[in-house]
C-alpha positions in Angstrom: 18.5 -1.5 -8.8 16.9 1.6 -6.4 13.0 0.2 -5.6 11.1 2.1 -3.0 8.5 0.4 -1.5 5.3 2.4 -0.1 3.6 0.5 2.5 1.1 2.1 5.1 3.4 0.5 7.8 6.2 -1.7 8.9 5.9 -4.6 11.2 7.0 -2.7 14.6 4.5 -0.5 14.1 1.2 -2.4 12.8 2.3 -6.2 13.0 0.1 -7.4 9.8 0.7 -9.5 7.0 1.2 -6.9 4.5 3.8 -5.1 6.7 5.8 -8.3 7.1 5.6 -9.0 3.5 7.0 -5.9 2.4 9.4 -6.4 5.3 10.2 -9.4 4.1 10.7 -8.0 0.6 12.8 -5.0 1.5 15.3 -7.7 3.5 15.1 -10.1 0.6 16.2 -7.3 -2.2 18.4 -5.9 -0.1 20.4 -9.2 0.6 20.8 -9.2 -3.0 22.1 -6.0 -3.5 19.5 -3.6 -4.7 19.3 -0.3 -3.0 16.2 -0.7 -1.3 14.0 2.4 0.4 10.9 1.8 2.3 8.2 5.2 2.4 5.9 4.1 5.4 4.1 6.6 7.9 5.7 8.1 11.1 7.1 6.0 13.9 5.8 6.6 17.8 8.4 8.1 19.2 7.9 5.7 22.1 8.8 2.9 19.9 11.1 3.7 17.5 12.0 1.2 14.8 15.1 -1.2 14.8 17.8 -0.2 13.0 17.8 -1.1 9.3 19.7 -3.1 7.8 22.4 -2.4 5.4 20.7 -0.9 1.8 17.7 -0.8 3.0 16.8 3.3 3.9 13.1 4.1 5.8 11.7 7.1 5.5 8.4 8.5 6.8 5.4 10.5 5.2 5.1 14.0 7.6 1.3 13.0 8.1 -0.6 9.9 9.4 -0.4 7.5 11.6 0.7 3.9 11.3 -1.8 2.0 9.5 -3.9 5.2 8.6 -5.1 5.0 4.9 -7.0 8.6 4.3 -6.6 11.4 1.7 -3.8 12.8 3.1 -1.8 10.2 3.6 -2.0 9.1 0.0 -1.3 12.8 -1.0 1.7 13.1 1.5 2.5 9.4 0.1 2.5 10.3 -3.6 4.5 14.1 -2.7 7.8 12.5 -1.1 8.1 9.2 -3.5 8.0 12.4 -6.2 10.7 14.2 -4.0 12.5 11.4 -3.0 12.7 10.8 -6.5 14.5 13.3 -7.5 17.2 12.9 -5.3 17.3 9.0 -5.8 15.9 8.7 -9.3 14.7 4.9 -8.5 14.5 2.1 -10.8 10.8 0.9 -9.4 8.0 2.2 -7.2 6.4 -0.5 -5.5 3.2 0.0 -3.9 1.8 -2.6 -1.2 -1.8 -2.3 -1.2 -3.0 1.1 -1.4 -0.1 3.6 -1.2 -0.2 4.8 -4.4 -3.7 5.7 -4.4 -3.0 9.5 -5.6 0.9 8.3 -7.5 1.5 10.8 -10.1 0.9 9.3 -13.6 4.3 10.8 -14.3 5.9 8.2 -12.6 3.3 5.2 -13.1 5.5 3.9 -15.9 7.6 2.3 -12.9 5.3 1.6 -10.6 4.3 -2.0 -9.3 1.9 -2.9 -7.2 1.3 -5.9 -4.7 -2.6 -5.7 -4.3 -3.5 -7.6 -0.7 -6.8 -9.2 -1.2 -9.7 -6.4 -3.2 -12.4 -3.5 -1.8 -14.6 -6.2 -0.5 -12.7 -9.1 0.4 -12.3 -9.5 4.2 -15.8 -7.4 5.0 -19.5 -8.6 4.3 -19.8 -6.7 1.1 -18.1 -9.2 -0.8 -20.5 -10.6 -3.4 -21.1 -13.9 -2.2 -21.9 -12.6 1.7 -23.4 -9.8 0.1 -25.9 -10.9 -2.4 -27.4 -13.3 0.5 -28.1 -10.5 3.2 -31.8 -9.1 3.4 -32.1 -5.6 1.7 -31.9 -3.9 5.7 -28.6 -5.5 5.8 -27.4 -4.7 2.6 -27.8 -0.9 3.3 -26.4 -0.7 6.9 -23.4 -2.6 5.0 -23.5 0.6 2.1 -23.2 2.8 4.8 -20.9 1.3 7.0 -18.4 0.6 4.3 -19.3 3.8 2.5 -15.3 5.0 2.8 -14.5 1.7 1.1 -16.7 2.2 -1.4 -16.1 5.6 -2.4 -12.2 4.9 -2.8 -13.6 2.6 -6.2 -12.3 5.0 -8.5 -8.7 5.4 -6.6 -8.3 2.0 -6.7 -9.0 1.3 -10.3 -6.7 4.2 -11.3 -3.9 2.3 -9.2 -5.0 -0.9 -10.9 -4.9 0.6 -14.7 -2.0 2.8 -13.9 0.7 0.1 -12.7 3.0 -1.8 -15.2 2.9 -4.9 -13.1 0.1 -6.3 -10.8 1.3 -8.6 -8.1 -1.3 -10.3 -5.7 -1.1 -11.9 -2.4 -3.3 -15.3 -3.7 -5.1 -17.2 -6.3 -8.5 -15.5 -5.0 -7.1 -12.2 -5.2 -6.0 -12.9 -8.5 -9.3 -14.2 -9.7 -11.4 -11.5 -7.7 -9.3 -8.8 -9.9 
């Protein structure tokens, strides 16, 4: 099979638990064979990343920096997996998190998606740390997550659009 994963950044760059998951992925399907392709954002030139191993080919988005979820990083994200597919003509799209914010539906009907915890899990506007804050709270917490917030409808498009949902836990799974 040819997969690319999109993930905001690898490892050497941002050393979270979604980059080593899709890391670990890219190594794992690439030890079995699959062509594997990895679309992250732009390595500092100061580091540069290891080489990869065999099957596995990275390639970068031409904006952003590691880690940086915005507009145009979805839009430069969505733009070369389109490109890249048509020189490559993959098998699967897989999306960790949310890279494929702004996927074109034209290629959704391969798309997958690993989704890393929800909109509100990890901050205080989850509903259970939420619904207990005074209303002063709760406003400062509408504004200060405001971003977050306003990405809803992106993130419910990526939800509805993708053939298969992975997710990183049972309360992930239950949250969705």
């Amino acid at each position: 099979m040819k997969i690319l994963i999109l993930c905001r950044s690898m490892p050497w760059r941002l050393a979270g638990g979604l980059e080593r998951h899709a890391w670990d992925l890219a190594r794992g399907l690439a030890r079995r064979g699959d062509e594997t392709h990895i679309l992250t954002t732009r390595a500092d030139p100061a580091s540069p990343p290891p080489p990869p191993p065999p099957n596995i080919v990275i390639h970068e988005i031409e904006t952003g920096s590691p880690g940086e979820y915005s507009i145009g990083a979805f839009r430069a994200f969505a733009r070369q997996a389109a490109a890249l597919d048509c020189r490559h003509r993959f098998d699967v799209f897989h999306s960790q998190g949310f890279a494929a914010f702004a996927f074109p539906r034209s290629l959704s009907r391969r798309l997958a998606a690993t989704i890393h915890g929800t909109l509100t899990s990890e901050t205080p506007l989850h509903r259970d740390d939420f619904r207990a804050a005074p209303w002063s709270r709760k406003a400062w917490l509408l504004w200060r997550y405001k971003a977050r917030l306003a990405s809803y409808p992106l993130y419910r498009r990526l939800l509805g659009m993708s053939r298969v949902l992975l997710v990183d836990s049972e309360f992930t799974r239950r949250e969705l």
